[in-house]
PyMOL commands that place a pseudoatom at each C-alpha (Angstrom):
pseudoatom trace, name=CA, resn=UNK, resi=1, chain=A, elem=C, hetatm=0, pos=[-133.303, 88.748, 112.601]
pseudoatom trace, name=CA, resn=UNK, resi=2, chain=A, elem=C, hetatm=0, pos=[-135.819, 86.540, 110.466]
pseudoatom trace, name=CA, resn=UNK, resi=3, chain=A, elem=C, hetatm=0, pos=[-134.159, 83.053, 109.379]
pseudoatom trace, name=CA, resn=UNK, resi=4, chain=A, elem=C, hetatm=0, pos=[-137.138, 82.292, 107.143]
pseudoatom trace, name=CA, resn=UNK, resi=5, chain=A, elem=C, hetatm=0, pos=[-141.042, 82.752, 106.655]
pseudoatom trace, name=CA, resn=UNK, resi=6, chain=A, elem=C, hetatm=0, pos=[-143.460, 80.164, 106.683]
pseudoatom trace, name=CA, resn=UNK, resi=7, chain=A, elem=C, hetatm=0, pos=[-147.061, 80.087, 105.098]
pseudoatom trace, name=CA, resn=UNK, resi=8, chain=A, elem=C, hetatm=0, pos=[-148.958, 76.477, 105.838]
pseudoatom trace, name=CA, resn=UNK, resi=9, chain=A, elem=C, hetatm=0, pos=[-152.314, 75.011, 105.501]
pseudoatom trace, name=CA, resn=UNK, resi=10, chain=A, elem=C, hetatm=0, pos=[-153.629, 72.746, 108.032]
pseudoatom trace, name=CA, resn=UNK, resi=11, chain=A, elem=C, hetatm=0, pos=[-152.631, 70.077, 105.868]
pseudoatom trace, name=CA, resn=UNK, resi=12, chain=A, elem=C, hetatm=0, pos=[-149.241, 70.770, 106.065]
pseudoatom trace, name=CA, resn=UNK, resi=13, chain=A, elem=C, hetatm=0, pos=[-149.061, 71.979, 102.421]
pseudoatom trace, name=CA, resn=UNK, resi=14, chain=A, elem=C, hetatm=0, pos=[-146.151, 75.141, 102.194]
pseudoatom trace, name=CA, resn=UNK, resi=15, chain=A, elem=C, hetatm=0, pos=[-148.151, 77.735, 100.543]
pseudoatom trace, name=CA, resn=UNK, resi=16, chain=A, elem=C, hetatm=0, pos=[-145.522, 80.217, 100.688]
pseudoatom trace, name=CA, resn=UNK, resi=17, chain=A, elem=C, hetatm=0, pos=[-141.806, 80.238, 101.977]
pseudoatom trace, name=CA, resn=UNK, resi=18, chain=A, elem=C, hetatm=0, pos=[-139.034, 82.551, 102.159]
pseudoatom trace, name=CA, resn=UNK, resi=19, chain=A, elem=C, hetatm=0, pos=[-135.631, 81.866, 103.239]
pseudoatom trace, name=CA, resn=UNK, resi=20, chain=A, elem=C, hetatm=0, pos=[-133.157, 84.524, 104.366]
pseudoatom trace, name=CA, resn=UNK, resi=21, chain=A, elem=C, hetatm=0, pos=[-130.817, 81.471, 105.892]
pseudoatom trace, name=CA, resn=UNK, resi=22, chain=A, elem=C, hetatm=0, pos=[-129.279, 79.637, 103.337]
pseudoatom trace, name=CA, resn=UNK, resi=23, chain=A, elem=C, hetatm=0, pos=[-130.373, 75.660, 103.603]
pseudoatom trace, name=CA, resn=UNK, resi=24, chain=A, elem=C, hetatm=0, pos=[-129.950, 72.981, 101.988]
pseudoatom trace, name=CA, resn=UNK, resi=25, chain=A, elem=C, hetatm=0, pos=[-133.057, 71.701, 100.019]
pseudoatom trace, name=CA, resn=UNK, resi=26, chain=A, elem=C, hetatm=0, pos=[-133.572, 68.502, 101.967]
pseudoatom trace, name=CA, resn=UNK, resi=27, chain=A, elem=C, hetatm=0, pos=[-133.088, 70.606, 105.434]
pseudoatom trace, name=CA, resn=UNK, resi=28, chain=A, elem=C, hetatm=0, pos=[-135.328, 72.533, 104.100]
pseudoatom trace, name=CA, resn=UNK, resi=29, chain=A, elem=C, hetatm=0, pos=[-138.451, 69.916, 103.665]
pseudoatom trace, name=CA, resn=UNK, resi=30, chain=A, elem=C, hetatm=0, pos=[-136.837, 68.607, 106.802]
pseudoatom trace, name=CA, resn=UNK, resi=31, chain=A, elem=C, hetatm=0, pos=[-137.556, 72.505, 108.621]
pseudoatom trace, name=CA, resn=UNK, resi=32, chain=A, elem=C, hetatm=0, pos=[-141.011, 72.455, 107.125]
pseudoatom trace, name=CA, resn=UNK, resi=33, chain=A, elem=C, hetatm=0, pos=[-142.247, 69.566, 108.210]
pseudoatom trace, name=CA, resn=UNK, resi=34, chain=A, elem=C, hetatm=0, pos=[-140.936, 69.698, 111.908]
pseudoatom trace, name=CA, resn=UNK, resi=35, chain=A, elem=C, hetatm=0, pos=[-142.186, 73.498, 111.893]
pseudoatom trace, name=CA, resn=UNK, resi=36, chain=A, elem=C, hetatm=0, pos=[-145.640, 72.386, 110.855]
pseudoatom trace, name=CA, resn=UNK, resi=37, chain=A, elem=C, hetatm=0, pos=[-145.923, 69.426, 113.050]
pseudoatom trace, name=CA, resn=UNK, resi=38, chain=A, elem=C, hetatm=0, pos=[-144.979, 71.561, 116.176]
pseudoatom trace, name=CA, resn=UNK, resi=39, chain=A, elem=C, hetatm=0, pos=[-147.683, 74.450, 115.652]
pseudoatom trace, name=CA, resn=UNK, resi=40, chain=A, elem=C, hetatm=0, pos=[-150.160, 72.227, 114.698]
pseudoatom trace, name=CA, resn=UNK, resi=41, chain=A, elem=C, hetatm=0, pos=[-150.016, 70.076, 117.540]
pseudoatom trace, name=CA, resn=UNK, resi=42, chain=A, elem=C, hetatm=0, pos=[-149.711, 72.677, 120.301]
pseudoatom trace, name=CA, resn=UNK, resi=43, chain=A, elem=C, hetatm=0, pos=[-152.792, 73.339, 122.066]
pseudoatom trace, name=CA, resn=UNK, resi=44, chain=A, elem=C, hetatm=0, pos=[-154.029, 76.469, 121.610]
pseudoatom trace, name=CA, resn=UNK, resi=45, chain=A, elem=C, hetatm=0, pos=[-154.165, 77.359, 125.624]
pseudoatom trace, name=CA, resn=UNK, resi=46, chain=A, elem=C, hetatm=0, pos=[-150.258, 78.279, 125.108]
pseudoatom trace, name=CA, resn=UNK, resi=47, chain=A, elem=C, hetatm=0, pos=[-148.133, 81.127, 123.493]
pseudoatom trace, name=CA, resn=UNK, resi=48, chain=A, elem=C, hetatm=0, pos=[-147.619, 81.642, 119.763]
pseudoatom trace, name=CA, resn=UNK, resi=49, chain=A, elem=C, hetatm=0, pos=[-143.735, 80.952, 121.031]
pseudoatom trace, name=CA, resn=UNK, resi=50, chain=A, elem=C, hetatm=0, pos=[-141.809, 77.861, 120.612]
pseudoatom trace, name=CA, resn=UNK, resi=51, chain=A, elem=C, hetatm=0, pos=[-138.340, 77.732, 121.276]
pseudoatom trace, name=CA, resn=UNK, resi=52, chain=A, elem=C, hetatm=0, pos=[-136.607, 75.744, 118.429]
pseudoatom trace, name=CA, resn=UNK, resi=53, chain=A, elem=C, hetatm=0, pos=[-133.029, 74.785, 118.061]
pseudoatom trace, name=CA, resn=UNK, resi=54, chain=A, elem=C, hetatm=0, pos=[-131.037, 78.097, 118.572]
pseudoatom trace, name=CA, resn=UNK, resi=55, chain=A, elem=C, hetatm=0, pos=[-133.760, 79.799, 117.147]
pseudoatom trace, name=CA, resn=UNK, resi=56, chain=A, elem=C, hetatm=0, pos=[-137.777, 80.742, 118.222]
pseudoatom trace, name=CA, resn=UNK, resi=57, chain=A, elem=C, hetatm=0, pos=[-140.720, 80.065, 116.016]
pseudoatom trace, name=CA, resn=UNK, resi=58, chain=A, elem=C, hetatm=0, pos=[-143.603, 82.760, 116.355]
pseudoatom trace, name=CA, resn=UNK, resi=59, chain=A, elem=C, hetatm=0, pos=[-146.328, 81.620, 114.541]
pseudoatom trace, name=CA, resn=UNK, resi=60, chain=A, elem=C, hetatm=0, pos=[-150.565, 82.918, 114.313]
pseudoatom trace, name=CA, resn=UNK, resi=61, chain=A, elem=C, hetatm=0, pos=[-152.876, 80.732, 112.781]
pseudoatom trace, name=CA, resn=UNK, resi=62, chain=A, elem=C, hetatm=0, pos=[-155.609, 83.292, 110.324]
pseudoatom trace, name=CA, resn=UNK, resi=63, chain=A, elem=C, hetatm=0, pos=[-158.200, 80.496, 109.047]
pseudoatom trace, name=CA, resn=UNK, resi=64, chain=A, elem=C, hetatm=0, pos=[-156.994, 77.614, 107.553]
pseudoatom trace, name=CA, resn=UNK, resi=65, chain=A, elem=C, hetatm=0, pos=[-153.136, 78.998, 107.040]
pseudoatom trace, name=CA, resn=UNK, resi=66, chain=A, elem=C, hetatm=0, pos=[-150.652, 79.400, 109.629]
pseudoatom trace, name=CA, resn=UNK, resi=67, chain=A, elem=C, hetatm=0, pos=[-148.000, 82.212, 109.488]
pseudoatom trace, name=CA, resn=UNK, resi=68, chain=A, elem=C, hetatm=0, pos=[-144.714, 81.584, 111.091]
pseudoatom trace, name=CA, resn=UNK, resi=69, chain=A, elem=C, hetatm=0, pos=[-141.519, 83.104, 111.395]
pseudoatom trace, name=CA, resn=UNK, resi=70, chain=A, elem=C, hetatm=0, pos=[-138.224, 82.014, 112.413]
pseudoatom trace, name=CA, resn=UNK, resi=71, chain=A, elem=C, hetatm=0, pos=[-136.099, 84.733, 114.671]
pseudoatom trace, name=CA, resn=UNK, resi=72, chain=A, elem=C, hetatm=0, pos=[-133.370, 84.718, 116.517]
pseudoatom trace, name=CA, resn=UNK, resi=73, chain=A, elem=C, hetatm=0, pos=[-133.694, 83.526, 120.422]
pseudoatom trace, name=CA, resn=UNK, resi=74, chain=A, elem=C, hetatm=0, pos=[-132.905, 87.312, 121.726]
pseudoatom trace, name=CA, resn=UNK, resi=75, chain=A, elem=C, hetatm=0, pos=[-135.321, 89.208, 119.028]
pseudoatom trace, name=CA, resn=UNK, resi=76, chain=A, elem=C, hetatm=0, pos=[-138.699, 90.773, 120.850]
pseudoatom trace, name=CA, resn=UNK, resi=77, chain=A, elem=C, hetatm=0, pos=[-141.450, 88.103, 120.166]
pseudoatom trace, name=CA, resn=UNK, resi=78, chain=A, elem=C, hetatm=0, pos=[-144.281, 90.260, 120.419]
pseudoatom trace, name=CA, resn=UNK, resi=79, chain=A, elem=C, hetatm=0, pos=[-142.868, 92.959, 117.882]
pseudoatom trace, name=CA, resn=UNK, resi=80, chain=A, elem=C, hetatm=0, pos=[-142.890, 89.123, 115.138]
pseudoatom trace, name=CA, resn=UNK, resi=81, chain=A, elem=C, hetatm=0, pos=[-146.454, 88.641, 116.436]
pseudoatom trace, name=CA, resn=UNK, resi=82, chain=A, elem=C, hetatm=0, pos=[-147.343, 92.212, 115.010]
pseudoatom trace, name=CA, resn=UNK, resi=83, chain=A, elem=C, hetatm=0, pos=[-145.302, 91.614, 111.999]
pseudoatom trace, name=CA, resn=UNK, resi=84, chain=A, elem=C, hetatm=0, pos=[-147.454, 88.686, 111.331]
pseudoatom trace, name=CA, resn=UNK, resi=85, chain=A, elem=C, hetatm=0, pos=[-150.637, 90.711, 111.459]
pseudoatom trace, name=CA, resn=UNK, resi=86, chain=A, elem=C, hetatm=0, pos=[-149.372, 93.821, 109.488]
pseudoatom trace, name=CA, resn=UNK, resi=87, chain=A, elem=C, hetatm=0, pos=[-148.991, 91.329, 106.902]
pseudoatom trace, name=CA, resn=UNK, resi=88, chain=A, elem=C, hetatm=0, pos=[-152.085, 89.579, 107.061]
pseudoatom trace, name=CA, resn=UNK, resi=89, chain=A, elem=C, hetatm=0, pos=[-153.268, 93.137, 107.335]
pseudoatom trace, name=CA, resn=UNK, resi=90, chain=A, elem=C, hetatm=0, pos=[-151.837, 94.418, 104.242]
pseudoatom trace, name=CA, resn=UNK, resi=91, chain=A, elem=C, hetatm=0, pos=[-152.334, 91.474, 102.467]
pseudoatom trace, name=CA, resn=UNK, resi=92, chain=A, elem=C, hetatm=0, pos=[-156.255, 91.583, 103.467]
pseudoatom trace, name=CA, resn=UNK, resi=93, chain=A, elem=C, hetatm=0, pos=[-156.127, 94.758, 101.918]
pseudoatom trace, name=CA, resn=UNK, resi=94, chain=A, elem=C, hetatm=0, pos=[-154.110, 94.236, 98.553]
pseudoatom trace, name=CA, resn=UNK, resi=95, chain=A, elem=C, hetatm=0, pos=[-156.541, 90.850, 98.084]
pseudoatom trace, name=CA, resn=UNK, resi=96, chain=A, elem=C, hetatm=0, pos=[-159.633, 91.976, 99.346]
pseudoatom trace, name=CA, resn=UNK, resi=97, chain=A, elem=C, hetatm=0, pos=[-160.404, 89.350, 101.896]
pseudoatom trace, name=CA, resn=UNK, resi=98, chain=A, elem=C, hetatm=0, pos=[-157.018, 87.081, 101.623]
pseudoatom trace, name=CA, resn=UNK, resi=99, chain=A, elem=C, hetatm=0, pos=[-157.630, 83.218, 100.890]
pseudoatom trace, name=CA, resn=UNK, resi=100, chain=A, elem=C, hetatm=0, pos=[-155.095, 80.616, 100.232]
pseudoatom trace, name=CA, resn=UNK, resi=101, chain=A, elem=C, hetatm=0, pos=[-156.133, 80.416, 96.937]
pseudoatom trace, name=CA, resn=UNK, resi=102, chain=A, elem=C, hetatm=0, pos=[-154.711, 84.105, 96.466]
pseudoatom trace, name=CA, resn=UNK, resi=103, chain=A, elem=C, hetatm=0, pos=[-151.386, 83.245, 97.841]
pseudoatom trace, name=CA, resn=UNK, resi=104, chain=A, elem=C, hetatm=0, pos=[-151.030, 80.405, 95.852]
pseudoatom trace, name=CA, resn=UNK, resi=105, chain=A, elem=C, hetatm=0, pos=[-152.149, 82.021, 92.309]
pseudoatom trace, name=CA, resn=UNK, resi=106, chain=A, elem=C, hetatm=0, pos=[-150.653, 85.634, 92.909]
pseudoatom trace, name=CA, resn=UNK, resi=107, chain=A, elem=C, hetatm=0, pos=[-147.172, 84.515, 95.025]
pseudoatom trace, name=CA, resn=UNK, resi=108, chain=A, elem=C, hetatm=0, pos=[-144.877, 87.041, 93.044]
pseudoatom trace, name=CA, resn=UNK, resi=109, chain=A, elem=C, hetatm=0, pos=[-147.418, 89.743, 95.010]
pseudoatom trace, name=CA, resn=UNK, resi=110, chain=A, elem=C, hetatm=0, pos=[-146.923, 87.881, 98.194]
pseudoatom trace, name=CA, resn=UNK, resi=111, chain=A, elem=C, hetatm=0, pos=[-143.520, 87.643, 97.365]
pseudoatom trace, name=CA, resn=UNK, resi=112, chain=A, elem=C, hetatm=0, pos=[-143.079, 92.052, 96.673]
pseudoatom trace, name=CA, resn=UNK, resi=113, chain=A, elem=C, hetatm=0, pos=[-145.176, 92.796, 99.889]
pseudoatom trace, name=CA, resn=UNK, resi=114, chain=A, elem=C, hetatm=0, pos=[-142.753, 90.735, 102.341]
pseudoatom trace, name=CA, resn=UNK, resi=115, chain=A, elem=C, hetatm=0, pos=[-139.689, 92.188, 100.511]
pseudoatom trace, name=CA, resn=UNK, resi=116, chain=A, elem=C, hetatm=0, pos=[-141.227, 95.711, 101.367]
pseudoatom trace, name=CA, resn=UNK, resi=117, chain=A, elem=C, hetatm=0, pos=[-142.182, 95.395, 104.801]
pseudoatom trace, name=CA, resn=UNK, resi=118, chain=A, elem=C, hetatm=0, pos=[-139.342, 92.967, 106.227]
pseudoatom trace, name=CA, resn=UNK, resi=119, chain=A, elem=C, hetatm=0, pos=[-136.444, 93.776, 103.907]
pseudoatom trace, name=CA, resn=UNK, resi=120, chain=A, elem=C, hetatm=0, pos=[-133.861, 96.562, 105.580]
for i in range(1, 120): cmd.bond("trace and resi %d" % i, "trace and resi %d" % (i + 1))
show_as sticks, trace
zoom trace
């Protein structure tokens, strides 16, 4: 099961989250930041995999942004690894060439294509 989605800049800036765990707003910076600072620190010679409280973040980095999602510890990490390119796939396709500047101006679309392709 997805606990949340992540979309980050090298930076650190959140471009994009979405939280099917309820958190407080403070744990929730708190999640952000340690989730950023853990991807972007791991060298790239090892897995997209990182095993995180009870939980495991699988994360891709596409450019400048990284995707990363938040499962549980038993869910199929590859299948997550796909997920993340179907979307970049899809939206690649919707945007024509996906930026960061498209996620940040045109989030409600962002927003209606993760409903439809992770919502049951």
């Amino acid at each position: 099961m997805i606990r949340f989605i992540l979309l980050q800049n090298r930076s650190g800036k959140t471009r994009l989250s979405k939280w099917y765990t309820a958190y407080e707003e403070d744990e929730r910076e708190k999640i952000k930041q340690e989730v950023h600072r853990m991807i972007t620190t791991r060298e790239s010679k090892y897995t997209n995999f990182i095993e995180w409280r009870k939980y495991k973040i699988v994360y891709r980095r596409y450019a400048g942004l990284y995707f990363s999602f938040c499962i549980d510890l038993n869910d199929n990490d590859l299948a997550y690894l796909e997920n993340i390119h179907l979307l970049v796939e899809v939206l690649d396709h919707y945007f024509g060439n996906v930026c960061e500047l498209d996620l940040v101006f045109n989030c409600h679309k962002v927003y209606m294509a993760i409903d439809e392709l992770f919502l049951p």
